[in-house]
N, C-alpha and C positions, 0 to 999 in steps of 0.2 A: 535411467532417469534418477537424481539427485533428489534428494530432499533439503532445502535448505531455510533454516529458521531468519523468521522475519523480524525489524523490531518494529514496534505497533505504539505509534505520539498518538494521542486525544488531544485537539489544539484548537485553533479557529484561522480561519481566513478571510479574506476580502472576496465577497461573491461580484457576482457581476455588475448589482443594484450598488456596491459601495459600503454593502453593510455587513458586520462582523457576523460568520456563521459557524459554526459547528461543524468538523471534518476529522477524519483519520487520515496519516501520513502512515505509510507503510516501508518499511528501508530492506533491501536487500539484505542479507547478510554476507552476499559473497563480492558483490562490486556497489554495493552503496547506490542503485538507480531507486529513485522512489516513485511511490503513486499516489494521488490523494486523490478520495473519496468525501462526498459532501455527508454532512449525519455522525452519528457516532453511535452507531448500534452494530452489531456482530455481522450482520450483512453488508454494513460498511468497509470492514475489516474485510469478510470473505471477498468481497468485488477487488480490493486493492491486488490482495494475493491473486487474486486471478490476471487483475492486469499484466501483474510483475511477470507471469507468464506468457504472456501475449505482448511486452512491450520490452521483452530481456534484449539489451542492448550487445550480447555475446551471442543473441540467437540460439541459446542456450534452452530446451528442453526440460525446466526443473519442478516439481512440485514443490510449493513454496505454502511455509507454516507459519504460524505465530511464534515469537519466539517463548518460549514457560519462566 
């Protein structure tokens, strides 16, 4: 299993209501797939990384970090 550092945007999006919301974008670091998470607090963060493991597009096995 790989460790692979993430890189971690604080941004906003369009929710479902139409209205500007607060989210984290989480970016692979090894093939660029991302996740967003609604929020912006460190839970937000940890759920992204988690997706990115459960949504790896290589079917890839990796533990996935913040990048420092």
């Amino acid at each position: 299993m790989a460790t692979i550092s993430c890189e971690v945007e604080f941004t906003t999006r369009e929710n479902d209501s139409g209205r500007e919301q607060d989210c984290v974008v989480v970016k692979c670091g090894e093939c660029d797939h991302e996740t967003m998470s609604w929020g912006d607090s460190d839970r937000s963060v940890r759920r992204c990384l988690a997706l990115l493991g459960e949504e790896c597009p290589k079917d890839e096995k990796n533990f996935y970090v913040r990048e420092s």
